[in-house]
C-alpha positions as CSV (number, residue, x, y, z in Angstrom):
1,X,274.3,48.0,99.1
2,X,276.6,47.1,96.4
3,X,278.8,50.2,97.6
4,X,278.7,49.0,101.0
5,X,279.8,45.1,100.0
6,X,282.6,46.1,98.4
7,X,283.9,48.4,100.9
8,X,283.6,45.9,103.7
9,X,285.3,43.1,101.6
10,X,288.1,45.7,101.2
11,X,288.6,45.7,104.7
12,X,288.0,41.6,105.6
13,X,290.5,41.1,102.9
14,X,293.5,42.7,105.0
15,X,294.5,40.6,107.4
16,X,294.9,42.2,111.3
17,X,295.1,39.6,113.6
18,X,296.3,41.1,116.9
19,X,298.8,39.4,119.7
20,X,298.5,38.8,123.7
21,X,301.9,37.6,123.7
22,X,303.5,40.8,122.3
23,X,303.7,43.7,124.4
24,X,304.4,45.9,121.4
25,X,301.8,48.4,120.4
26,X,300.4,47.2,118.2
27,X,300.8,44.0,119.2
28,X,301.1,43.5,115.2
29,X,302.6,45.3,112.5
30,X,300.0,44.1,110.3
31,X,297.5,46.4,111.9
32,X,299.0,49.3,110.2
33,X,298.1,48.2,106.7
34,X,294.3,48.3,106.9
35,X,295.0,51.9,109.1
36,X,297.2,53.4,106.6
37,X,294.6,52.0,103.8
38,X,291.3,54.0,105.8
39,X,293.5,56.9,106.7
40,X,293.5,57.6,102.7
41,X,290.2,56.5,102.1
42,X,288.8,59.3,104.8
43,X,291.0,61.8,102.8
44,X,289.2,60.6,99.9
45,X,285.7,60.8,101.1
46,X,286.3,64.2,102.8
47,X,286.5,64.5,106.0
48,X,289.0,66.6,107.8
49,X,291.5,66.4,110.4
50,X,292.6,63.1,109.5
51,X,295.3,61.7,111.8
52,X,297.4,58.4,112.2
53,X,299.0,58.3,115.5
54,X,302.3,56.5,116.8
55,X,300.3,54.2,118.2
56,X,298.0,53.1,115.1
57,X,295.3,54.8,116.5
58,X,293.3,57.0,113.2
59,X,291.0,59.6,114.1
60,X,289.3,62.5,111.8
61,X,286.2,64.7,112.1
62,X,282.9,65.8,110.4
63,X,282.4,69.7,111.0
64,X,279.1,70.7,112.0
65,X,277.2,71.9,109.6
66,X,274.9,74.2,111.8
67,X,274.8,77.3,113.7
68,X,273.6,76.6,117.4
69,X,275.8,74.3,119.7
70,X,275.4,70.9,119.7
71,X,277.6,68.3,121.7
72,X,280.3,66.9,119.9
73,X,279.7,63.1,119.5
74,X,281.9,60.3,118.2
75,X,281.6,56.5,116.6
76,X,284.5,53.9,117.5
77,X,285.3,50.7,115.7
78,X,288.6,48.6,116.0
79,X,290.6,47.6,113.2
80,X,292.2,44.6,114.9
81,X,290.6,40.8,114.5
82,X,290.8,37.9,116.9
83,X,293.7,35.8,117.8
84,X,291.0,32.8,118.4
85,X,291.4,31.7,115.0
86,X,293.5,33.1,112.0
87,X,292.3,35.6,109.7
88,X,294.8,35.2,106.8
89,X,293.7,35.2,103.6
90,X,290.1,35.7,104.4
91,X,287.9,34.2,101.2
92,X,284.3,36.0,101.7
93,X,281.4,34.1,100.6
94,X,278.2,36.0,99.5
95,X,274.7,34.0,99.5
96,X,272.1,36.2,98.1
97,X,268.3,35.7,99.0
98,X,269.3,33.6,102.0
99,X,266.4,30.6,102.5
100,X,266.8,30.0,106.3
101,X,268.6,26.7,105.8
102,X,272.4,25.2,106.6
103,X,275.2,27.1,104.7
104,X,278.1,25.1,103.0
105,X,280.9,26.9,103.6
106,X,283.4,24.6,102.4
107,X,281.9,21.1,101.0
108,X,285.8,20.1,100.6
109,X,286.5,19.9,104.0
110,X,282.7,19.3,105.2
111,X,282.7,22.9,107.2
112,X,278.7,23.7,107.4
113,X,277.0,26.5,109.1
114,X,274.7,24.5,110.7
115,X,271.1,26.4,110.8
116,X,269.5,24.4,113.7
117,X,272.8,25.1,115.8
118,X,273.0,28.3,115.4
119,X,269.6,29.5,115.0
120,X,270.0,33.1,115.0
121,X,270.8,33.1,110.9
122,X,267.2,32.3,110.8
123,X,266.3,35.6,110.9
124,X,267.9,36.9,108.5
125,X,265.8,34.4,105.6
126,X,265.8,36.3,102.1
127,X,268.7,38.7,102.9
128,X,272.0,38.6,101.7
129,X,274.8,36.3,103.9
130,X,278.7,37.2,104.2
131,X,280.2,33.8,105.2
132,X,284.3,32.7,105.1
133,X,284.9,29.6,103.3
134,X,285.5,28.1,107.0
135,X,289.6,28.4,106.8
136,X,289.4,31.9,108.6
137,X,286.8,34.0,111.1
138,X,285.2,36.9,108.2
139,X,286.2,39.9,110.6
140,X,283.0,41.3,110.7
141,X,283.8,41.7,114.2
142,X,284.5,44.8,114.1
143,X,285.0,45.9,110.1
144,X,281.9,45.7,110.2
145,X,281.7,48.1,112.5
146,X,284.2,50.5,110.4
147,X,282.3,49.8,107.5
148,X,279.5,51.1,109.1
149,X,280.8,54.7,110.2
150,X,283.1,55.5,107.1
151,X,279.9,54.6,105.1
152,X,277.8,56.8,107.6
153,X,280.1,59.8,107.3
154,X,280.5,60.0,103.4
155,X,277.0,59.8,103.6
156,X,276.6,62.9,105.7
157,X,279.0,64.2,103.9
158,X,276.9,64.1,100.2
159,X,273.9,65.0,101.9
160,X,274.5,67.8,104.0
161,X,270.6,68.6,104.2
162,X,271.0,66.6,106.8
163,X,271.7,68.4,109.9
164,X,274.4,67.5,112.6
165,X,277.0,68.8,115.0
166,X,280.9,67.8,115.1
167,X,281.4,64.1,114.3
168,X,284.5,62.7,115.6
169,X,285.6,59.3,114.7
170,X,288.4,56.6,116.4
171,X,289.5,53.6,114.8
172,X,291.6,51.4,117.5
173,X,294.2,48.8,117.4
174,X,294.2,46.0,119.5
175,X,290.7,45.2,121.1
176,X,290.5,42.0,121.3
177,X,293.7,41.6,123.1
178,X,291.8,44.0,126.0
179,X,294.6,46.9,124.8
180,X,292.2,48.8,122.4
181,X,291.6,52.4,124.9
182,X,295.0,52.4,127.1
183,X,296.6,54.7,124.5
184,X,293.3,56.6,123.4
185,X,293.6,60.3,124.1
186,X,290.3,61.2,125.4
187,X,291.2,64.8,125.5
188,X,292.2,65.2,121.9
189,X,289.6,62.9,120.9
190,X,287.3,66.0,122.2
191,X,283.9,64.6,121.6
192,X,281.3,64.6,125.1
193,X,280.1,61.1,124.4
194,X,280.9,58.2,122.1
195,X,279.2,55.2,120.5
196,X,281.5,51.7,119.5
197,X,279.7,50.0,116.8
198,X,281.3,46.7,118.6
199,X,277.8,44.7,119.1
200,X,276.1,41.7,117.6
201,X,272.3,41.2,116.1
202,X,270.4,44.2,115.1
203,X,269.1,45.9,117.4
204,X,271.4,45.3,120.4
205,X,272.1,48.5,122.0
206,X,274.6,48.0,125.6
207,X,275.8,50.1,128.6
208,X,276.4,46.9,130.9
209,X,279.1,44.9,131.1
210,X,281.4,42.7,132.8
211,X,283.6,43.8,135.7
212,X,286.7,41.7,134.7
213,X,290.0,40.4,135.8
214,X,292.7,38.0,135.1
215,X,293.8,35.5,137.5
216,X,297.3,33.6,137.6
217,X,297.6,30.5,139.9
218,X,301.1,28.8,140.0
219,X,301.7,25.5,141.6
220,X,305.2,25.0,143.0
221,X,305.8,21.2,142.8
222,X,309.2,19.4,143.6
223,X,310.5,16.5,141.1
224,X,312.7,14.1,141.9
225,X,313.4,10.5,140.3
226,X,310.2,8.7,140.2
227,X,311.8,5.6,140.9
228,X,312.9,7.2,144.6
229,X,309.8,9.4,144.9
230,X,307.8,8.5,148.0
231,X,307.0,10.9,150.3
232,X,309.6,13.4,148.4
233,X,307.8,14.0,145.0
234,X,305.1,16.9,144.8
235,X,303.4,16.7,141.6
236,X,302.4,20.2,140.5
237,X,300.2,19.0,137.7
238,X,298.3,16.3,140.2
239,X,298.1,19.0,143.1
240,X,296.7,21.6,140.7
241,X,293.7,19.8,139.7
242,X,292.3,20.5,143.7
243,X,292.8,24.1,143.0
244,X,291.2,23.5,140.0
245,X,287.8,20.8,141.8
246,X,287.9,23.7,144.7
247,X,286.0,26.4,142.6
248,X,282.0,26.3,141.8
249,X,281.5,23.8,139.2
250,X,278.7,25.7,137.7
251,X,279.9,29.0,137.5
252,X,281.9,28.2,134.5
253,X,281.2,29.9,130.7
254,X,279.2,27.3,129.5
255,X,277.0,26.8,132.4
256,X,275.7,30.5,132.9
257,X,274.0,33.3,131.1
258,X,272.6,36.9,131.6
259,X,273.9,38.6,134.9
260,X,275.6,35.8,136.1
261,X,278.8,35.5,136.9
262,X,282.3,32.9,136.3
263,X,285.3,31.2,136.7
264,X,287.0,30.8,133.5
265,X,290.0,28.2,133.6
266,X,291.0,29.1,129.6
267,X,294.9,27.9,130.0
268,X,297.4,25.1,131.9
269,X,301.0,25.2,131.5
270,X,303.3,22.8,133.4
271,X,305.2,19.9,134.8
272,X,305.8,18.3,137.8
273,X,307.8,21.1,138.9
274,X,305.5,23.9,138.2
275,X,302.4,24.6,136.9
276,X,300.5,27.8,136.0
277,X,296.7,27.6,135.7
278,X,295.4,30.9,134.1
279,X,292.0,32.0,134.5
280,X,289.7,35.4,133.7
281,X,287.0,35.9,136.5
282,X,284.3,38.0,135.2
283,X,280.7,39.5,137.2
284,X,278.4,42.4,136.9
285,X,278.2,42.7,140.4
286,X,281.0,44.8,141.5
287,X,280.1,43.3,144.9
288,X,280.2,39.8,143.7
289,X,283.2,40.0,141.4
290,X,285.4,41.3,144.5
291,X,283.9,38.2,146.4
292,X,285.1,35.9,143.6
293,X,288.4,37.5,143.7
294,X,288.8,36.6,147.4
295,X,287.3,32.7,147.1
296,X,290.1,32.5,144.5
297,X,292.9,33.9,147.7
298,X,290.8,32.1,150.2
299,X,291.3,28.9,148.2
300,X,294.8,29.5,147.5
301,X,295.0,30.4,151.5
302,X,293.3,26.7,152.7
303,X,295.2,24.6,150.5
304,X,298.0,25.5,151.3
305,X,297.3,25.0,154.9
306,X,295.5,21.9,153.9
307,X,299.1,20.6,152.1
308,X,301.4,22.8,154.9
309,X,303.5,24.2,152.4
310,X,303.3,27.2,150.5
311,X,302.7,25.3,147.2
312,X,300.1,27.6,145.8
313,X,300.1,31.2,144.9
314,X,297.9,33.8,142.9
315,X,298.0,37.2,140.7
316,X,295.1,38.9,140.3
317,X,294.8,42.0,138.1
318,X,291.8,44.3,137.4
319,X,291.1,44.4,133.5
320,X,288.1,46.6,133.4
321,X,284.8,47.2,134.9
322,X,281.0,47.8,134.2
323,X,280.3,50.9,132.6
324,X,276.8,51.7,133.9
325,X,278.4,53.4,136.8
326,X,279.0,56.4,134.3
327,X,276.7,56.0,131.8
328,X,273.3,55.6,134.1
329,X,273.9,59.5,134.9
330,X,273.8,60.4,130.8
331,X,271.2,57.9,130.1
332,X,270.3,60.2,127.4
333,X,273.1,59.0,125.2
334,X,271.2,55.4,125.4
335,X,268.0,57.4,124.9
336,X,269.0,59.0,121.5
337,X,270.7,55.6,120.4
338,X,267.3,53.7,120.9
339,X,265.5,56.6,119.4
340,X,268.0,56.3,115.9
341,X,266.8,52.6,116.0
342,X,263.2,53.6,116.1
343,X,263.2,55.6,113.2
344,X,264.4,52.6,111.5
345,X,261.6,50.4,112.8
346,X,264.2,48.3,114.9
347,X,263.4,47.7,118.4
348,X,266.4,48.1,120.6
349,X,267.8,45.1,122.5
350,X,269.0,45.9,125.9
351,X,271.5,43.8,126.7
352,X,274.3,43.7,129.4
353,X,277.5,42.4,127.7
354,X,279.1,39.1,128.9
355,X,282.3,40.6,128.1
356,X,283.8,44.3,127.0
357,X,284.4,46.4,124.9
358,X,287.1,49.4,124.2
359,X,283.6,51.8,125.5
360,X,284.0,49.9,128.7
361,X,287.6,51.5,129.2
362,X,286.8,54.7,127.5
363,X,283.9,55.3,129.6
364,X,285.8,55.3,132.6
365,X,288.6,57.6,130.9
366,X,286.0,60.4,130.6
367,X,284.3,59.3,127.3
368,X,280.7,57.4,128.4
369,X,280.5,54.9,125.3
370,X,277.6,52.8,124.9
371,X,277.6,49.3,122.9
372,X,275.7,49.7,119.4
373,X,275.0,46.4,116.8
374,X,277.2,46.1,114.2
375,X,275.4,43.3,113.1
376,X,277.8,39.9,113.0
377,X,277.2,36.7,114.4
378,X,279.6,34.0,115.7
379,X,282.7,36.0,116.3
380,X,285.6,35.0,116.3
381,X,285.6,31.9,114.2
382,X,284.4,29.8,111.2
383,X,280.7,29.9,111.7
384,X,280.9,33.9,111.3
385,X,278.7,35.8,109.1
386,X,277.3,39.5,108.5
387,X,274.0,40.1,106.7
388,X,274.8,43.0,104.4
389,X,271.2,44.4,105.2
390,X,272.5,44.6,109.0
391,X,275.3,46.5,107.8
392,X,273.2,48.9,106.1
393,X,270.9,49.2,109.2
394,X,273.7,50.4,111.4
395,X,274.7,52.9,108.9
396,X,271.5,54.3,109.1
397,X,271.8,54.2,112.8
398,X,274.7,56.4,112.8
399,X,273.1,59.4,110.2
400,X,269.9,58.9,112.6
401,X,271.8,59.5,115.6
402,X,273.8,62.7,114.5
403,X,270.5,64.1,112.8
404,X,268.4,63.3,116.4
405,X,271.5,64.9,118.6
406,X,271.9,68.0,116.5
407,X,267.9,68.4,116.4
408,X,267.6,67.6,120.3
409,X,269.9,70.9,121.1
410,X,268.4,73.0,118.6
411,X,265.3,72.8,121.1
412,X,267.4,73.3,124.1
């Protein structure tokens, strides 16, 4: 445990905050620290084939260690962190023997993780909590996840009683600006399937998600001196706002859960001249989602009959889509995943992610990649926190499900 705390505050302590604004890959140099720092420290531990990419993305492998053919398999994690909130100079907090109440994280600046808010951490009473001191997000999301298969592997690796095919692992850059697989080489990569350790609470285990898109709607407006305005003035920021009134109220973030779908309005920009609203539209439904797509154009079409101008206009792009359409015909991958949790007396959560995940992208690249816990909560801000007993849970995932595959095709 001690082994694993240490390693993971290695990795929380480098700072890898990615950028949507840069279209460089990586979108920031800072990626390549903690990359350069895991390339050495898979050297180290002993696994082979160890390789850092132009593109920041580090892969190595685990030979098999037995004589029949067994699948090769792979575990995916992403190095970058969040550009939601700043993960400079992370300061780790570690409460031991948690007792299922509130968590001062910093009594300075009255920052508490609030126990009755956010409820989940109740779970978790007596284990051991990784908190920030609320300045940063901790990053568990996803070196937690790393943490998880470099500790898996040297583990295989000192205990090679334990029996398992070719292991490839994939550390991305990237992810959280929706970047993290356009560069990934599935064909070098090699492996049949994949898992990302890119989930939540114990137990989750995913192979839904959304079917996504971004959505740009500019507002042409025409300024002129307010003083002589009438009837020549269009005010892009005022006309916006029926754009804006004209989608479902409810179908917003914070006003659905589950399967069901949104309209996300996460950004204005603009004046009187010109204004940009920028939305993500997300749905499981690939039926539904191309419906919202078209109330979006049908909107866009009627208003600007409505105003008799061709004020408004839109640009939609596809960002990803739901990857049980090729992972329901290898539901065995999801099968030996919840079997590995089993054997660890956690039941698996079968969830369909309100979001996605590089295993979205890869899946549809050739790679099916189903969604495994890594164990954080609260991602992608001050409230997040790890228990290190989560950590160690996934680990064990991981060893289970090399030791169930390899066993599996030694029946076959």
């Amino acid at each position: 445990m001690q082994h694993i705390l240490d390693r993971f505050i290695s990795y929380i302590t480098v700072d890898t905050q990615s950028d949507p604004n840069n279209p460089a890959f990586p979108s920031t140099e800072k990626q390549w620290v903690l990359a350069r720092m895991l390339e050495k420290e898979l050297k180290a531990i002993g696994l082979s084939n160890v390789q850092l990419d132009q593109n920041c993305y580090l892969t190595a492998t685990l030979p098999s260690n037995v004589s029949h053919n067994v699948p090769v398999i792979g575990f995916v994690a992403h190095i970058d962190t969040s550009p939601d909130f700043s993960g400079k100079n992370v300061h780790p907090q570690i409460h031991k023997n948690y007792d299922g109440g509130n968590i001062v994280l910093n009594a300075e600046q009255n920052i508490v993780l609030d126990a009755t808010y956010f409820d989940d951490i109740q779970q978790y009473k007596g284990q051991t909590i990784i908190t920030t001191d609320g300045t940063t997000l901790l990053g568990a999301d996803d070196k937690a996840g790393i943490t998880e298969i470099v500790t898996a592997m040297e583990y295989l690796i000192n205990h090679p009683e334990i029996k398992h095919g070719t292991i490839r692992i994939c550390f991305t850059p990237d992810e959280e600006v929706g970047k993290g697989a356009h560069k990934f080489d599935v064909t070098a990569y090699g492996a049949e399937w994949a898992y990302t350790m890119d989930g939540s609470q114990v137990g989750e285990l995913e192979y839904e998600n959304f079917n996504a898109a971004s959505a740009v709607v500019t507002v042409q407006g025409k300024n002129v001196h307010p003083g002589y305005a009438k009837n020549k003035m269009v005010n892009a920021i005022l006309i916006a706002q029926q754009f804006i009134n004209g989608l479902p109220a409810n179908e917003v973030p914070e006003k659905t859960t589950d399967y069901e779908g949104f309209y996300h309005l996460h950004d204005i920009n603009g004046d009187v001249e010109k204004t940009t609203l920028e939305y993500i539209v997300r749905d499981h439904d690939l039926e539904k989602f191309e419906a919202r797509k078209e109330t979006m154009k049908s909107l866009v079409s009627s208003l600007n009959q409505k105003i008799g101008d061709d004020i408004f206009s839109i640009e939609l792009k596809d960002q990803y889509f739901n990857m049980k359409e090729k992972i329901a015909p290898v539901m065995h991958i999801v099968d030996i995943a919840a079997e590995a949790m089993e054997k660890e007396n956690i039941e698996p959560i079968y969830k369909a992610i309100r979001g996605g995940t590089d295993g979205s992208q890869l899946s549809f690249m050739g790679l099916p990649c189903p969604n495994i816990f890594a164990g954080g909560h609260n991602f992608h801000g001050k409230y997040e926190y790890v228990p290190l007993e989560s950590i160690e849970k996934a680990t064990k995932v991981i060893v289970n499900i090399a030791e169930i595959t390899a066993n599996k095709y030694k029946q076959v």
